[in-house]
C-alpha positions, 0 to 999 in steps of 0.5 A: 531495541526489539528485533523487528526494529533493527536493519535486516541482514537478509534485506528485508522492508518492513510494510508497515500498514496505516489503513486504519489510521490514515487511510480511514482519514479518507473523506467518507471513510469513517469506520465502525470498531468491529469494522477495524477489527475485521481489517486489522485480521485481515492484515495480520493474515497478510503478514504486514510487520506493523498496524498503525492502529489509530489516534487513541488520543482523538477520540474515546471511540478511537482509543477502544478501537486501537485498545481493542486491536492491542489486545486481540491481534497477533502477529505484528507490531500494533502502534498507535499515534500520537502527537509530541505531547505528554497527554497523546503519549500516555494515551497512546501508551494505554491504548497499545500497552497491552499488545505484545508487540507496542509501539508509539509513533510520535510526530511534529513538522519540521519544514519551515512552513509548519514551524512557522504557520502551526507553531509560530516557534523556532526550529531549535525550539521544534528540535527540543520537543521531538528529542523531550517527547521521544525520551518520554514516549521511550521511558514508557516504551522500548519500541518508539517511531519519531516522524519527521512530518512534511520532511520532504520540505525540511531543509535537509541539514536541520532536518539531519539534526532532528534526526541524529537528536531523536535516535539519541533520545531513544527512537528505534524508527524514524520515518520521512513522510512526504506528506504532500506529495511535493517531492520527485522519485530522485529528489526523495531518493536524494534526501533519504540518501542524505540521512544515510550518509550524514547522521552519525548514528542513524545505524541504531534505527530504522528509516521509514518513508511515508509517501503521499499521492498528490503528484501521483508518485507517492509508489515510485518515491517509497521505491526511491526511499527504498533504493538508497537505504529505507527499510520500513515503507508506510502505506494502505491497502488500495493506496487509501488515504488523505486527499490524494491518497498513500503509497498503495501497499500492494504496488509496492509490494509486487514491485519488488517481488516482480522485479528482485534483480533491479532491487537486489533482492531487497524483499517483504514477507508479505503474503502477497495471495492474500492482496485480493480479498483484502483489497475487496474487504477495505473497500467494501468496508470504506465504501471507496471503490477500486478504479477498474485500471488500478494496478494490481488489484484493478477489475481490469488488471489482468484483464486483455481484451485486445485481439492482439493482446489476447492472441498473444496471450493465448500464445504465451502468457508472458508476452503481456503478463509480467505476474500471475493472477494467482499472486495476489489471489486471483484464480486466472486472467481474463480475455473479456471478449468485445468489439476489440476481441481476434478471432483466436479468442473467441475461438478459444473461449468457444472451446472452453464452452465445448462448442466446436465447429469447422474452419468455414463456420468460425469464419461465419461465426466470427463475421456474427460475432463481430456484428454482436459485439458492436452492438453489446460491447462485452459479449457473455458466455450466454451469448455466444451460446445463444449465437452458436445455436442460431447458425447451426443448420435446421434439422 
């Protein structure tokens, strides 16, 4: 089993990054090879441990692109998908077999939903080709993840089995997505727990979680896997992905670099000063924009526009910052000064601009301000700059 495969005695979580597979499945966010290319760069310069390729057994333009990022990136593991059948399998296996670090990522439903409506097969049935499929995709592969899809509807105990039987047939990751969002933060938690205690030899692999968005808890359920014993999360950068989206990697990331104590040191060796930049490149690229209010990389992330917020701030960073802007890569917060804005903002912005003035002037200058910034809503440098000039007593 390769060493990035193995439970980490330091507590490490691998971030095993599915921008380019699932979160190109992003209605509209078709990319172009070079385009994966460019991204799959730019996460190796983050540091992410794993880069789920692609499907290679989709589509030729799919299998060159995986083949492509096989060969060219360094650094971390590449994987590409595929579904539990010889062809997918050997296509994968192409695809990926000349990066220096392959993997095959193989899957197939195990909730009595998919099994019925998909498949039309028994669960016995489901549980002989995972086991056959990881022990062909193994024969070709030392390093071989079996996914559990819609895991967080399996029936716990079959899915026990599932387990137990993949890790005997040689897969070295096995991940539980909650491919639709169903589950809750302590129903996940629970049912990674369960695995934990109940498949005798899931020491031999890494357990995985791969959570989506629908019920909006896809970051805080990859935290619960987190807590009760996952130690790979699968996830995208912006939290791209099918409908509602994946956990998104920098909320998960930061979560635990913010708050080391409640996770137990529990850490990833993500370059996290690198969020930024790559957040702005996946979305340029995808042509998705970022809400202005999401988390960490949001436009308006550490952005403080109320006066009591910016008074605060200006007092001691901490009251209304729990991390630094530079973290993630950004130079320094913003006080956007607005209708909302206090008087010791502007103040201070006044100075930064190098424009001084007596108490009773900024007392008039404020009461001008306030007129302006009714009218404007986001006052500009310029603006207090042409404000400045128009008090200021005629020669």
């Amino acid at each position: 089993m390769p060493e990035s495969a193995l439970n980490s005695p330091d507590n490490r979580v691998l971030i095993f990054d599915t921008t380019l597979r699932d979160g190109e499945q992003s209605a509209g966010a078709s990319l172009k090879n070079q385009e994966k290319l460019l991204i799959a760069r730019q996460l190796a310069k983050l540091n992410v441990d794993v880069i789920e390729a692609g499907f290679p057994f989709s589509s030729p333009g799919d299998f060159e692109s995986v083949r492509q990022i096989a060969a060219e990136i360094e650094g971390p593991v590449i994987c590409g998908l595929s579904r539990t059948t010889p062809q997918d399998i050997d296509a994968t296996w192409d695809a990926v077999k000349v990066s220096k670090k392959p993997r095959i990522h193989t899957f197939i439903a195990t909730s009595d939903i998919h099994i019925a409506a998909k498949f039309k097969k028994t669960r016995d049935e489901i549980l002989g080709i995972a086991r056959d499929m990881v022990a062909y995709a193994a024969s070709k592969c030392a390093d071989v993840e079996f996914s559990a899809e819609d895991a967080g509807r399996t029936e716990p105990y079959f899915l026990y089995k599932v387990i137990e039987a993949v890790i005997d047939a040689g897969a070295t990751t096995v991940n539980i997505p909650d491919t639709v969002g169903y589950t809750i933060p302590e129903e996940f938690g629970r049912l990674i727990k369960g695995i934990m205690l109940q498949v005798p030899n899931v020491h031999k692999a890494v357990i995985s979680v791969h959570c989506h968005n629908d019920l909006g808890m896809a970051t805080a359920n990859s935290l619960a896997g987190i807590l009760n014993g996952a130690r790979q999360v699968e996830c995208t950068i912006n939290g791209i992905g099918e409908r509602a989206g994946n956990a998104a990697m920098e909320e998960i990331v930061m979560a635990l670099k913010v708050r080391p104590a409640y996770f137990e040191g529990i850490h990833t060796q993500v370059q996290t000063e690198h969020f930024l930049e790559t957040s702005h490149m996946v979305s340029e690229l995808t042509h998705i924009s970022v809400q202005p209010n999401k988390a960490i990389i949001g436009e308006n992330a550490f952005a403080h526009e109320s006066g009591i917020h910016q008074d605060g701030f200006l007092k001691g960073r901490d009251t209304y910052e729990i991390m630094q802007p530079e973290w993630i890569g950004l130079n320094e917060s913003m006080l956007p000064l607005g209708p909302r804005s206090g008087r010791a903002a502007v103040k201070a912005r006044l100075n930064r601009l190098g424009l001084s003035m007596t108490d009773d002037d900024m007392a008039h200058f404020f009461n001008a301000f306030k007129q302006l910034a009714d009218v404007k809503k986001r006052v500009e440098d310029s603006d207090l700059e042409s404000l400045f000039r128009q008090l200021q007593p005629q020669a």
